[in-house]
C-alpha positions as CSV (number, residue, x, y, z in Angstrom):
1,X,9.1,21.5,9.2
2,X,9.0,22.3,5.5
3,X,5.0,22.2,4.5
4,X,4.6,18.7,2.5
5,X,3.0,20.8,-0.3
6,X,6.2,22.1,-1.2
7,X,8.3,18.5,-0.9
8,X,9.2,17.7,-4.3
9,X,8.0,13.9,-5.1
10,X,9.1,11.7,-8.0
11,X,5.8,10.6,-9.5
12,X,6.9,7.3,-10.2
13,X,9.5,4.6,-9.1
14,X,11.4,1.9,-11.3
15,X,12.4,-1.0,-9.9
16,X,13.8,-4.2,-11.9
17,X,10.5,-5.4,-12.8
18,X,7.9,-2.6,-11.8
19,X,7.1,1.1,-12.6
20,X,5.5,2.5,-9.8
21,X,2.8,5.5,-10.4
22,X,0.1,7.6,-8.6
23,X,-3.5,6.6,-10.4
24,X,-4.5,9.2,-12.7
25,X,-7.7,9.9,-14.2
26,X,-8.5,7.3,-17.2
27,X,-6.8,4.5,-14.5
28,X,-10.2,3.5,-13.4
29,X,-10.9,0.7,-15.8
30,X,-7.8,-1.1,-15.1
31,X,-8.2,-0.8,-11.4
32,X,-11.6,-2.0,-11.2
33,X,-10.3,-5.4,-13.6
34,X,-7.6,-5.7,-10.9
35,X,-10.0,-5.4,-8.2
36,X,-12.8,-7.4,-9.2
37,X,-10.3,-10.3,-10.3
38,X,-9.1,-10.1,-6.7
39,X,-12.1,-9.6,-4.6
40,X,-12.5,-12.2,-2.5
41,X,-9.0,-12.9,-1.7
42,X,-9.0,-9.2,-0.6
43,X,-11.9,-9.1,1.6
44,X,-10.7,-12.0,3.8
45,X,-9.2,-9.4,5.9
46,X,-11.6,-6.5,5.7
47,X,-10.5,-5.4,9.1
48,X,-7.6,-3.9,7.4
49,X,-9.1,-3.3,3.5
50,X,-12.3,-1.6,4.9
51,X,-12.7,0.2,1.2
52,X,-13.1,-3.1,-0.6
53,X,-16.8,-3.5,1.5
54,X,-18.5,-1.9,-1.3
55,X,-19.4,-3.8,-4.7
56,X,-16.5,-2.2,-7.3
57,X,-17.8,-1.0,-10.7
58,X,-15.5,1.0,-13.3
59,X,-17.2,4.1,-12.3
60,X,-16.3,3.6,-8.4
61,X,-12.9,2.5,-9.4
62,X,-12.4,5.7,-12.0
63,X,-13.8,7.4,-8.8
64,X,-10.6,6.3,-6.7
65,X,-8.3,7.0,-9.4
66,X,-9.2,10.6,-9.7
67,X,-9.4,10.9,-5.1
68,X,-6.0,9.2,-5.3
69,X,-4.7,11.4,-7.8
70,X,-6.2,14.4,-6.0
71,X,-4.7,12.9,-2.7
72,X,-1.1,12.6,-3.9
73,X,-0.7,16.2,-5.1
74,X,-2.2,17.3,-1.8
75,X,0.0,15.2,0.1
76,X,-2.6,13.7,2.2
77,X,-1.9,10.1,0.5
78,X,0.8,8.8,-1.5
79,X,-0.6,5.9,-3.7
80,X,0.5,3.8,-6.5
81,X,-0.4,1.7,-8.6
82,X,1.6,-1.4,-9.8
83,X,2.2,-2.2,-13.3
84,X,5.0,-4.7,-14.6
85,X,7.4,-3.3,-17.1
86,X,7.6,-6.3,-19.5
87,X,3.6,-6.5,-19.8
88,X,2.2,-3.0,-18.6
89,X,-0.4,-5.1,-16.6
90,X,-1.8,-3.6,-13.4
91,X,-0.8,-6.2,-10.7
92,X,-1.4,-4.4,-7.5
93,X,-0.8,-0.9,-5.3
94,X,1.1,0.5,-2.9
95,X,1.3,3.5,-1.1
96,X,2.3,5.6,1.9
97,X,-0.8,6.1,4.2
98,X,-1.6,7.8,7.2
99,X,1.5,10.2,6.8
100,X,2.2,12.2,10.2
101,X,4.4,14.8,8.2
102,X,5.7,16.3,11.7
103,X,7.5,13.0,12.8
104,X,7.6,12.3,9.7
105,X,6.3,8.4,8.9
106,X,4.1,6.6,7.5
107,X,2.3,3.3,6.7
108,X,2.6,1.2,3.8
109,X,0.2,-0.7,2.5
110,X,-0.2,-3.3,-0.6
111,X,-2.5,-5.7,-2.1
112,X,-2.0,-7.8,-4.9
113,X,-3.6,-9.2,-8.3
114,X,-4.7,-12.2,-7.4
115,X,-3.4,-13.9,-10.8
116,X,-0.3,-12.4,-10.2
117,X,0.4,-13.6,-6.1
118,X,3.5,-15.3,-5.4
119,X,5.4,-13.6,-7.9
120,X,7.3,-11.4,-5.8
121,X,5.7,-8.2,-6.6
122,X,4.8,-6.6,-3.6
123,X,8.1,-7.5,-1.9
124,X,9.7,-5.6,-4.6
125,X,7.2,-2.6,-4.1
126,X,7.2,-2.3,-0.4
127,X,11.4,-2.3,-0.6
128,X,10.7,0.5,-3.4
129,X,8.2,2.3,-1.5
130,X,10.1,2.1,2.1
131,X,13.0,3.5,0.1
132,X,11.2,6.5,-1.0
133,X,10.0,7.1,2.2
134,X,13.6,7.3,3.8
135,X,14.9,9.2,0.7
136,X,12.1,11.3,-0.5
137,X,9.9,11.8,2.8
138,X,13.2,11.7,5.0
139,X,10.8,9.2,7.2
140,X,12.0,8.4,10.6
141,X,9.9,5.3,10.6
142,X,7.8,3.2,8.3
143,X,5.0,0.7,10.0
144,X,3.7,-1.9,8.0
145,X,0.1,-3.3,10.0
146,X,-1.4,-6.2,9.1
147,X,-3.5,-8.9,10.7
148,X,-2.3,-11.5,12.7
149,X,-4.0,-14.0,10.7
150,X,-2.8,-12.6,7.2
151,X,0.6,-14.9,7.6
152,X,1.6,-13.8,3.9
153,X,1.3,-10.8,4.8
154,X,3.3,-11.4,7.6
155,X,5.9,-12.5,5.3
156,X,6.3,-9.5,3.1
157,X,7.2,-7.3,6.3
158,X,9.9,-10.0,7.1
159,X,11.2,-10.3,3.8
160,X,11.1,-7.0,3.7
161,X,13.4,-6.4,7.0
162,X,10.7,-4.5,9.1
163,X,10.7,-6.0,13.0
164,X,7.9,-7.4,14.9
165,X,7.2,-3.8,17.5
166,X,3.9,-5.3,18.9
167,X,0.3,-7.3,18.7
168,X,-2.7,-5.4,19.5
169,X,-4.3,-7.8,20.8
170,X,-8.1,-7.8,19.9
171,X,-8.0,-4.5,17.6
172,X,-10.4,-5.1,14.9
173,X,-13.6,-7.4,13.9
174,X,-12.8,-10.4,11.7
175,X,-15.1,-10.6,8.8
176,X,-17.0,-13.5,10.6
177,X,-17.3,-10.7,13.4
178,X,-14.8,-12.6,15.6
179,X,-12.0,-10.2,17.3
180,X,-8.8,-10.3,15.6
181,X,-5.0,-9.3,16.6
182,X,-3.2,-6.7,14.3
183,X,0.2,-6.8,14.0
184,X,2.7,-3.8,14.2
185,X,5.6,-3.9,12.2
186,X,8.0,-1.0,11.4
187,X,11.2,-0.3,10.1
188,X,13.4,3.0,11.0
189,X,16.0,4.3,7.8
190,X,19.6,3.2,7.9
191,X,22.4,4.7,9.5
192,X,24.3,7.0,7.4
């Protein structure tokens, strides 16, 4: 296995209507404008956002920007931010989580703006970022988890061609402290 410090990664990915790139220091004001737009639609499924439990402010978000930058040059985390090409607006992130560099996989995850739902976005970034994972991290599987209740959610990993593997069944605590399902999705790359 070749250590993932020495794995050569494009810093940022171009798709039709996105550019894709890590958050650097100086992102935090934009993040935290994101963020704070999209709070509460984001903590409706904490289970699986844990980080957005604590009130954002521009210095917490510059704070992320500058771990998440720190993260991806380590290759401990592979985050990005979203911005759209024709505006330069932040509309949401992305990333490759909880990488197991000896299998290798990953997990992507995604939120949107909320101003900027429904437009597509993150279906566009999670077929990016699944790409790069095949191609870049030569991944032999890509989960997507999300819970059960999150049904757009749910919809992104379908549009997105990743299968249904499995419901854990009473994973996680609901934000109204109910028990909730997750759902495993995943996709493996294609045959060449």
């Amino acid at each position: 296995m070749v250590d993932p410090l020495l794995i050569d990664l494009p810093d940022s990915i171009d798709t039709e209507r996105l550019r894709l790139r890590p958050p650097r220091t100086g992102d935090g004001a934009l993040h935290y404008a994101a963020v704070a737009e999209s709070l509460p639609e984001l903590r409706r499924f904490l289970g699986a956002l844990p980080w957005v439990a604590a009130e954002p402010s521009p210095e917490v978000s510059e704070l992320y920007c500058r771990n998440a930058q720190a993260n991806f040059l380590a290759r401990k985390d592979l985050p990005f931010l979203l911005f759209e090409k024709s505006t330069g607006q932040l509309v949401g992130a992305t990333g490759l989580h909880r990488i197991a560099w000896d299998t290798p996989k990953a997990e992507v995850g995604y939120w949107v703006r909320t101003s900027r739902s429904g437009c597509g976005f993150i279906r566009e970034a999670v077929t990016a970022m699944t790409e790069y994972a095949f191609q870049q991290l030569r991944a032999a599987r890509v989960e997507l988890v999300t819970d059960e209740a999150n049904l757009a959610s749910r919809k992104v990993a379908e549009r997105c061609q990743f299968e249904l593997e499995g419901i854990l069944r009473q994973d996680r605590r609901a934000t109204d402290g109910s028990l909730a399902n997750t759902c495993i999705y995943a996709r493996l790359p294609p045959v060449r």
